[in-house]
C-alpha positions in Angstrom: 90.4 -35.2 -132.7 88.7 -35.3 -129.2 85.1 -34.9 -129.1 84.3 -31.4 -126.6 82.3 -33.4 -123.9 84.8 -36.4 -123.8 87.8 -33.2 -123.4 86.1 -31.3 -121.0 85.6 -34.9 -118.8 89.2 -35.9 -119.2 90.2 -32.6 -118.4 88.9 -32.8 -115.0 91.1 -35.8 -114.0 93.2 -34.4 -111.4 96.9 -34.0 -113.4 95.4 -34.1 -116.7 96.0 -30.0 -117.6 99.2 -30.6 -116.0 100.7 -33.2 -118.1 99.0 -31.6 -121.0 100.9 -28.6 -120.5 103.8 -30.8 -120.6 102.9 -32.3 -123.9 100.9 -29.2 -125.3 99.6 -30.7 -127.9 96.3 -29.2 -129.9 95.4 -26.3 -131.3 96.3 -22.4 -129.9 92.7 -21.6 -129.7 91.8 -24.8 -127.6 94.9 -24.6 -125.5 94.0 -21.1 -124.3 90.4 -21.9 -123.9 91.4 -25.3 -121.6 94.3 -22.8 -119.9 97.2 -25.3 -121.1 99.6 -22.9 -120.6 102.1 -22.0 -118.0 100.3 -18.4 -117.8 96.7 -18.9 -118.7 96.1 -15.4 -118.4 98.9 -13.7 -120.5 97.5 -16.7 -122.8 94.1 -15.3 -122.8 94.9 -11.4 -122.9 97.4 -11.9 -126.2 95.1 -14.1 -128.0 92.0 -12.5 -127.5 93.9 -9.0 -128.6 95.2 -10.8 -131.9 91.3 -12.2 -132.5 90.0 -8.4 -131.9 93.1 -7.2 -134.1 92.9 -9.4 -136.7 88.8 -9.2 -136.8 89.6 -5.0 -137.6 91.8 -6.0 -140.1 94.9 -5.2 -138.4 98.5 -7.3 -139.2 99.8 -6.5 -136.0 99.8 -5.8 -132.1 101.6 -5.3 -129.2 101.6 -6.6 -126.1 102.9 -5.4 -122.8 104.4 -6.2 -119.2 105.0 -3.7 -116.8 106.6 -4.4 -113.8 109.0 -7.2 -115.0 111.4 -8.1 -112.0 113.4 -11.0 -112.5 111.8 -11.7 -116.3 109.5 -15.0 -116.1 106.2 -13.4 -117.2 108.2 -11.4 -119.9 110.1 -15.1 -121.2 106.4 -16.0 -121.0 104.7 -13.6 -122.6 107.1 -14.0 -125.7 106.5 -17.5 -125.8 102.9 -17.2 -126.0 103.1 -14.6 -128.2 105.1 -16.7 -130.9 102.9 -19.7 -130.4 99.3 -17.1 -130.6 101.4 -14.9 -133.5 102.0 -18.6 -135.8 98.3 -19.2 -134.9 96.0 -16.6 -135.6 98.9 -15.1 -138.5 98.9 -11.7 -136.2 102.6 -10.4 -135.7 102.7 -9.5 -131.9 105.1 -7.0 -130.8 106.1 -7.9 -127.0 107.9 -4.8 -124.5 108.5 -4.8 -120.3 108.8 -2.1 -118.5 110.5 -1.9 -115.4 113.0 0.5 -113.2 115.6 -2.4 -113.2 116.4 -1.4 -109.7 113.9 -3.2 -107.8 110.6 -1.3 -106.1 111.1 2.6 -105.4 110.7 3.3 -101.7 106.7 3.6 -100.8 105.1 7.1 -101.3 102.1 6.8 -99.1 99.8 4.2 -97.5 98.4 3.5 -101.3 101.1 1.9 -101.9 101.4 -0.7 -99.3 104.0 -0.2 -96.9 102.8 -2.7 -95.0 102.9 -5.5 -97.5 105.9 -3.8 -99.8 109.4 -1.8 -99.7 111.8 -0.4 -101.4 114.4 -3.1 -103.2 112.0 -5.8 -103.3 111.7 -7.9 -107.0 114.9 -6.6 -108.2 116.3 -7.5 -111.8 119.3 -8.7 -113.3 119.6 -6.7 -116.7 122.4 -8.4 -118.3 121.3 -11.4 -118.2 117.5 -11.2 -118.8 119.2 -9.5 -121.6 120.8 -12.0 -123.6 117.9 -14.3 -122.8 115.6 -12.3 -124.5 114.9 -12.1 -128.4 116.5 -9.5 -130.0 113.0 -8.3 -130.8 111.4 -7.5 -127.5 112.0 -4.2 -126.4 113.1 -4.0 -122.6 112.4 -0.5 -121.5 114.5 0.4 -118.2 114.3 3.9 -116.1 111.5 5.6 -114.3 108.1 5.3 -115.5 107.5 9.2 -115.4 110.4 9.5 -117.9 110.7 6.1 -120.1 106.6 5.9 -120.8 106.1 9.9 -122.0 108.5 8.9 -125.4 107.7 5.0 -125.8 105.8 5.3 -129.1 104.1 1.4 -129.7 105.1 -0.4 -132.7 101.8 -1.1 -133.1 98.6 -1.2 -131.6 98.6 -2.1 -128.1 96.3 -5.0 -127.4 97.1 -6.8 -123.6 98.9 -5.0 -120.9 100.0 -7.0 -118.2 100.3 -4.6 -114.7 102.2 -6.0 -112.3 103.4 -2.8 -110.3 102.3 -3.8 -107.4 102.0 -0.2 -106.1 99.2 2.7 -106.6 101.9 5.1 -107.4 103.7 3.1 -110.0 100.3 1.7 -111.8 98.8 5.4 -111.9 101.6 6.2 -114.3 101.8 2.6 -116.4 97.6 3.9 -116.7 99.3 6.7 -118.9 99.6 4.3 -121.6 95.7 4.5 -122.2 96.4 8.9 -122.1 98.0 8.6 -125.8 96.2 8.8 -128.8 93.6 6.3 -130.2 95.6 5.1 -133.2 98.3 3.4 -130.5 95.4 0.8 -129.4 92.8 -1.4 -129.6 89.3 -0.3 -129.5 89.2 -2.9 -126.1 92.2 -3.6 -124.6 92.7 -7.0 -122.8 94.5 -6.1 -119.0 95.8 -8.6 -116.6 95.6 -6.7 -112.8 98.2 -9.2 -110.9 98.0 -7.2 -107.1 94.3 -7.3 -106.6 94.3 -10.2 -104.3 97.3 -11.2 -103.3 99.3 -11.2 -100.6 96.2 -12.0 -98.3 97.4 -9.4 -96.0 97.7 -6.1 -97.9 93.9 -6.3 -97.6 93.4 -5.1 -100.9 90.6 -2.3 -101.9 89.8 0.4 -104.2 91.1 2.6 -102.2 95.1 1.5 -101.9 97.3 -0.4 -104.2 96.2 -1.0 -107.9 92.2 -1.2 -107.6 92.7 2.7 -106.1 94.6 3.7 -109.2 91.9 1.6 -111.5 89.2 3.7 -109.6 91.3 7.1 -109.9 91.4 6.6 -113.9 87.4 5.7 -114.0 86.9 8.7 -112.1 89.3 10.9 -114.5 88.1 10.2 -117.6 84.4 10.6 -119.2 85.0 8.0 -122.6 88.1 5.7 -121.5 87.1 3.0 -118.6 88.7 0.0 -117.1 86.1 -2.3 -116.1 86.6 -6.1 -115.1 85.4 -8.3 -117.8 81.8 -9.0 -116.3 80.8 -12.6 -115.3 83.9 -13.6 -117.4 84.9 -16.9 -114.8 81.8 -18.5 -116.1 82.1 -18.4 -119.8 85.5 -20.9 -119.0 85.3 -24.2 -119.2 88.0 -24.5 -116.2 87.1 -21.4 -113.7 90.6 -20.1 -111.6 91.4 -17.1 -109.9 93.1 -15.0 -112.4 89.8 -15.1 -114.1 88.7 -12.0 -111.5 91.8 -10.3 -112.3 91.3 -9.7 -116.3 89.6 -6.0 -117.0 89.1 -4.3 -120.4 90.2 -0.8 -121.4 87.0 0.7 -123.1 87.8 3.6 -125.2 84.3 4.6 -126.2 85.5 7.2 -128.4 88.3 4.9 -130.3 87.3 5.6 -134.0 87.1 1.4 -134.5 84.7 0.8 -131.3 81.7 0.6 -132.9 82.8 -1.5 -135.7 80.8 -4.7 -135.8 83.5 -7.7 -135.4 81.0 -10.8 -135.6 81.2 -12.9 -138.8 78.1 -12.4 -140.9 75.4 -15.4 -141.2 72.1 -16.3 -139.8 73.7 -18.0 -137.0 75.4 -15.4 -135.9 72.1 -12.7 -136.4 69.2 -14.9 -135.6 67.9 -16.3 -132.3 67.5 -19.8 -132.0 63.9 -21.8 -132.8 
């Protein structure tokens, strides 16, 4: 095994992560702290929602991609979802959403005409399909119709939003509208269309930092808050480390349950 300092120096070498995501070998739980995946964030969000689940005592979670267009971040997400599932001995439940026809036309400004339009990211269903496990649930049609009566097959734990439109991310936000018992006390989110493309100018007032704002604004116990200071507890800082948020539902009947592992070192402040 390789000693922590001599890792985190050979890890800097330009082409190291890379060629250890060729040959990933290690643990899970090092892997995803090192980002040796091909999605470090979908790695992050899952396995941090399996440690929270399996820290309440739970034996399973689900995990979740909206907006899945041609299906590489939902093949993704169900292969780090076997490889974080075989780790931490949580059984994760993975489902995409999507309208299989490509973006809906714009409704407003919010929605970024200027950087978006109707057609764009479009899907081949068949054949994401038969590439899939026969597991993963692929959930097809409008949002306003297919979300209302998607009951989770168990409690959701990381959502992945890649909408890229206010209008389509206000209504993946209804996930978080039903009951407790279908969640996490925290839930681990991945925001992909808060910085990129460079010109839709992103703000909280278009696109999906307008509808994070909106569901702040709506609710009094449920908030989405980017993970404070989070870039700096990595050992390797990137951009998608601005882009991860939790789902606080104050209210959630587990949220004050204390997760930490008891033991002086874990209660006691250093000498």
């Amino acid at each position: 095994m390789i000693p922590e300092r001599v890792l985190r120096r050979l890890t800097q070498i330009p082409g190291a992560r890379s060629l250890w995501r060729r040959f990933p070998l290690g643990s899970c739980a090092t892997r995803v702290r090192y980002g040796i995946f091909d999605r470090p964030h979908y790695a992050y969000g899952v396995y941090a929602a399996a440690d929270l689940g399996k820290r309440l005592g739970l034996n399973a979670i689900s995990v979740i991609e909206f907006g899945v267009a041609g299906g590489r971040g939902l093949l993704a997400l169900e292969r780090i979802a076997e490889i974080v599932g075989k780790s931490t001995g949580i059984q994760i439940k993975v489902a995409g959403f999507d309208s299989g026809q490509g973006m809906p036309a714009p409704l407003d400004y919010r929605d970024l005409p200027h950087a978006w339009d109707k057609g764009f990211y479009s899907m081949d269903a068949a054949r994401l399909r038969s590439a899939l496990r026969p597991d993963t649930e692929l959930v097809l049609g409008d949002l306003k119709d297919t979300l209302s009566s998607w009951v989770p097959p168990a409690n959701v734990g990381f959502v992945a939003f890649d909408l890229d439109y206010y209008s389509s991310t206000k209504e993946a936000l209804r996930l978080f509208e039903k009951n407790s018992e279908s969640r996490l006390p925290r839930v681990y989110c991945y925001f992909d269309d808060v910085m990129w493309p460079e010109h839709a100018c992103h703000n909280e007032y278009i696109g999906e930092l307008c509808a994070i704002r909106e569901f702040n604004e709506q609710w009094e116990h449920k908030k989405l808050c980017p993970f404070h200071m989070f870039r700096h507890t990595r050992i390797h800082q990137a951009p998608w480390n601005d882009q991860i948020y939790v789902l606080h539902d104050f209210k959630h009947p587990l949220y004050c349950r204390n997760i930490m592992p008891a033991g002086a070192e874990h209660n006691q402040l250093p000498l």
